[in-house]
C-alpha positions in Angstrom: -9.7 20.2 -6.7 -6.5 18.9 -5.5 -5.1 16.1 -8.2 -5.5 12.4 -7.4 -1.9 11.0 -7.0 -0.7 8.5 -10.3 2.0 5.8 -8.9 1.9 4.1 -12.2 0.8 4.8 -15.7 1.5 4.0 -19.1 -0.4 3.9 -22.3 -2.8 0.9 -21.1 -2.7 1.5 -17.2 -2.9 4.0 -14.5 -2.8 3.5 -10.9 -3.5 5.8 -8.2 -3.2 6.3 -4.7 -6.7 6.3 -3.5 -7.5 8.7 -0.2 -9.3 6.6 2.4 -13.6 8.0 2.0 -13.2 7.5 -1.4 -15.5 5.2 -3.3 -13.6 3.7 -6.4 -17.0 4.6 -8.7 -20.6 5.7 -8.4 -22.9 3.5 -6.2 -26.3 4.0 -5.5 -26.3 6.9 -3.0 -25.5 9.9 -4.3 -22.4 11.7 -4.1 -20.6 14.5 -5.0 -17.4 13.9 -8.3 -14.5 14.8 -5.7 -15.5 11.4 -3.5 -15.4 9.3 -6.6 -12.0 7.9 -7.9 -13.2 6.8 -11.3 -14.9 10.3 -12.0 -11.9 12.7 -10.5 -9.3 10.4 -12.5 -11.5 10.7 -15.4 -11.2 14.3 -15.8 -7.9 14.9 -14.3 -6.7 12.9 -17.2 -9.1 13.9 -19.6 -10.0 10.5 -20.7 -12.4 7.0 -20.0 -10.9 5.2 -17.0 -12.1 1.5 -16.8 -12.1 0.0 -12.9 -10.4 -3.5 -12.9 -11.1 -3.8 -8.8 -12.1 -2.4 -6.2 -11.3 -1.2 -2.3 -13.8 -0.4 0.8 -14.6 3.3 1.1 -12.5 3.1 4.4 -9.4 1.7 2.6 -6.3 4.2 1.2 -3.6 3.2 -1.4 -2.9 1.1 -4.9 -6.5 1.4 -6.9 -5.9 0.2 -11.0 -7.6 1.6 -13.9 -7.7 0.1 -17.6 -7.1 2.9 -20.4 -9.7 0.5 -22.2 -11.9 -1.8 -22.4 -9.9 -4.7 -23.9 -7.2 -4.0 -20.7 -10.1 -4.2 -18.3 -11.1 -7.4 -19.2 -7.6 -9.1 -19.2 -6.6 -7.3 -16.0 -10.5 -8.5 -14.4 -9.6 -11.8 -15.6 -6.3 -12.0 -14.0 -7.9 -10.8 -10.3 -10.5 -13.3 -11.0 -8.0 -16.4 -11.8 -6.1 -14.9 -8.3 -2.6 -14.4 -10.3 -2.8 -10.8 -8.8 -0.7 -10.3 -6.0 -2.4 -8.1 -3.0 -0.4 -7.0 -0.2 -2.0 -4.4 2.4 -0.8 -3.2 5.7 -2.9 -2.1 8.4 -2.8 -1.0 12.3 -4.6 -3.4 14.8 -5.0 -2.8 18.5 -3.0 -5.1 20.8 0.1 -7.3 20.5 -0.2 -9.6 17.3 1.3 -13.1 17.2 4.4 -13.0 14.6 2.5 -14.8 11.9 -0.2 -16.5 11.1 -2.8 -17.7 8.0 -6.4 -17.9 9.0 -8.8 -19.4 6.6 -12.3 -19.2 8.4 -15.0 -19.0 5.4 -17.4 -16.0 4.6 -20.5 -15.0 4.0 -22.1 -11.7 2.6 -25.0 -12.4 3.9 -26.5 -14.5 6.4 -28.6 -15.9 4.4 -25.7 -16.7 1.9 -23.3 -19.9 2.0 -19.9 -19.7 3.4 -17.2 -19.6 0.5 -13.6 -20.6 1.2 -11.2 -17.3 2.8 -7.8 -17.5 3.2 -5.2 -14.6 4.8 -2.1 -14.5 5.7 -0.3 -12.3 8.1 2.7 -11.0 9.2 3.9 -8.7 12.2 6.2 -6.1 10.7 6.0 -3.9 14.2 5.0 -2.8 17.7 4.6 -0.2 19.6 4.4 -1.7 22.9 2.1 0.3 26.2 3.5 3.9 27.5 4.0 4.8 23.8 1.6 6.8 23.4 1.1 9.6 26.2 -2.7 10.4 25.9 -2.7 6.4 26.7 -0.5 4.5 28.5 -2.4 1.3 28.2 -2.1 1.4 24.5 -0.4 -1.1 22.2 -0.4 -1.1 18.6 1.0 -3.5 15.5 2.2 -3.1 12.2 0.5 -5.9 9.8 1.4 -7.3 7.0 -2.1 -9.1 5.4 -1.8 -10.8 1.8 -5.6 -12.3 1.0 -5.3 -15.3 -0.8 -9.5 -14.7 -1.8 -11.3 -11.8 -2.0 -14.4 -12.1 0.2 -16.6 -9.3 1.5 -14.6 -7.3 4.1 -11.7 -10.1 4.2 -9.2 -9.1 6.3 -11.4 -7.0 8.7 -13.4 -9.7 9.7 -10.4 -12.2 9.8 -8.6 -9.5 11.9 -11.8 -9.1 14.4 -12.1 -13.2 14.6 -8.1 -12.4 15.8 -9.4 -10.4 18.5 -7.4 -7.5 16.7 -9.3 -5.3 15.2 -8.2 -2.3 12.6 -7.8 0.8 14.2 -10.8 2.6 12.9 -12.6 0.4 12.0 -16.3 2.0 12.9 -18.1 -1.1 11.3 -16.2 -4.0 13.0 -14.2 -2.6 15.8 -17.0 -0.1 17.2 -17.8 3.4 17.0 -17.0 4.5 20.4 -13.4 3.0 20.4 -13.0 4.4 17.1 -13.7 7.9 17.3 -11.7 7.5 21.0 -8.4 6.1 19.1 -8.6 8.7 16.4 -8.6 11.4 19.2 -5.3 9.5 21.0 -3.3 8.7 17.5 -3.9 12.0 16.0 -5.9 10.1 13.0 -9.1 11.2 12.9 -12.0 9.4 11.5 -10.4 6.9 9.3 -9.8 3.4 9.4 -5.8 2.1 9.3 -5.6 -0.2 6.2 -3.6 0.8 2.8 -3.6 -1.5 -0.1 0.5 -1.3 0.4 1.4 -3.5 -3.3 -0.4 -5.1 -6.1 1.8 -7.4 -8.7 0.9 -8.5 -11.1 1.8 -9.5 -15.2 0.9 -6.5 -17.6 -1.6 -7.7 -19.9 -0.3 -6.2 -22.7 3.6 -6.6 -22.5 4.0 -9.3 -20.4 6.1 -7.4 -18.0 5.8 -8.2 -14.2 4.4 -4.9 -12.2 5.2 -4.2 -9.0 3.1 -0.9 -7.9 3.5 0.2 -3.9 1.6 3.1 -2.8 4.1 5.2 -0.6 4.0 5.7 3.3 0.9 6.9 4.5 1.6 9.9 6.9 -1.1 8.2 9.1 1.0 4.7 9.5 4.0 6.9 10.0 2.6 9.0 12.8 1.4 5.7 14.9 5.2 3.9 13.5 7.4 6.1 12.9 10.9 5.2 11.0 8.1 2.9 8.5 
C-alpha cells in the first residue's frame, strides 16, 4: 500500500496530505483500511494517531493528527475556540467576483436551526472561455476560501448560493455536470477543493505552525504555472 504523505511531524504532531475519497476515520459503513486516513497513518507509523478535525470524503490536503491524547484535546480546543487558521482553495465554474465574504447561516438539517456561517473569498485566477479545447464555452476560477465557522459542508454550499459551484461537486453541483467536467479537465471523479493551509499555535511549544499541503497535480492541470 502506497504511504500516506507526512507534511509535518514532530514528537506530538503529524500531518498528512489526505487523497480526495478518503474518510479521515471509520464511520458507520464499512470500508476497507486503505480508504481510512486514521487507520493507514496508524500503521504506516506504527503508532495511535488521535484525529483533532476533520475534512469531507471529497476534500484532498492538510488533515492533523495528535500523537496523544493530551495534544488532541488542546489542538480540539483550539479548532473549537476558532484560533485555527483554515485556508482552502478550490475550482468553481464561471467567472468569480474578485472578493467577497458571505455569511448566510446553516443548517444540517432541515429540521435544525440556522447557526451563524461566515467565508471569505478571494479570486487567485482564471481561465477565461477557449481555454479548454474539449469546451470552448468553459471558464474556470482559482479560489481562495478561509471559513470563519465550520458548518456542515461550508464553503460548498456558500459557493452554490454564489451560483459557482465546485467543480465536482456530485452532491451540490450535480452528477451529470460532474462526471461531464471530469471527462473535459482530465479530473476524473473528484471534487476540486484542497485544504491548502492550517496555522495554528503548537500546543505544546507555543510555536506558530504554518503547514501547506503542496500543489495538487489536479489544480495544476486546470491552472497551470499555480
Amino acid at each position: 500500500m502506497t504511504p500516506l504523505d507526512l507534511i509535518y511531524q514532530d514528537a506530538f504532531l503529524v500531518a498528512i496530505d489526505k487523497p480526495a475519497g478518503m474518510i479521515v476515520h471509520p464511520g458507520r459503513e464499512p470500508e476497507g483500511p486503505e480508504w481510512i486516513a486514521m487507520k493507514r497513518l496508524r500503521d504506516q507509523l506504527g503508532c495511535q494517531v488521535f484525529p483533532v478535525h476533520r475534512l469531507d470524503r471529497p476534500t484532498s490536503g492538510v488533515l492533523l493528527f495528535a500523537l496523544d491524547p493530551q495534544t488532541a484535546g488542546l489542538v480540539q480546543q483550539a479548532f473549537e475556540l476558532r484560533e485555527v487558521v483554515k485556508t482552502y482553495h478550490a475550482v468553481v465554474c464561471g467567472i468569480a467576483p474578485q472578493a467577497w465574504v458571505c455569511q448566510t447561516p446553516l443548517r444540517t438539517n432541515p429540521a435544525d436551526e440556522a447557526l451563524p456561517a461566515q467565508t471569505s473569498f478571494e479570486r487567485m485566477g482564471v481561465a477565461p472561455e477557449s481555454t479548454f479545447p474539449r469546451d470552448l464555452t468553459l471558464s474556470l476560477s482559482l479560489l481562495k476560501a478561509t471559513p470563519r465557522t465550520g458548518r456542515f459542508h461550508q464553503i460548498r454550499r456558500h459557493l452554490l448560493e454564489a451560483g459557482l459551484p465546485i467543480v465536482g461537486d456530485f452532491r451540490y453541483a450535480g452528477q451529470d455536470r460532474s462526471f461531464q467536467l471530469g471527462e473535459i479537465l482530465g479530473t476524473g471523479t473528484r471534487m476540486l477543493l484542497q485544504a491548502k493551509i492550517l496555522e495554528l499555535q503548537h500546543p505544546r511549544t507555543g510555536e506558530r505552525l504554518r503547514i501547506e499541503a503542496p500543489p495538487d497535480a489536479d489544480f495544476c492541470r486546470c491552472f497551470p504555472g499555480i
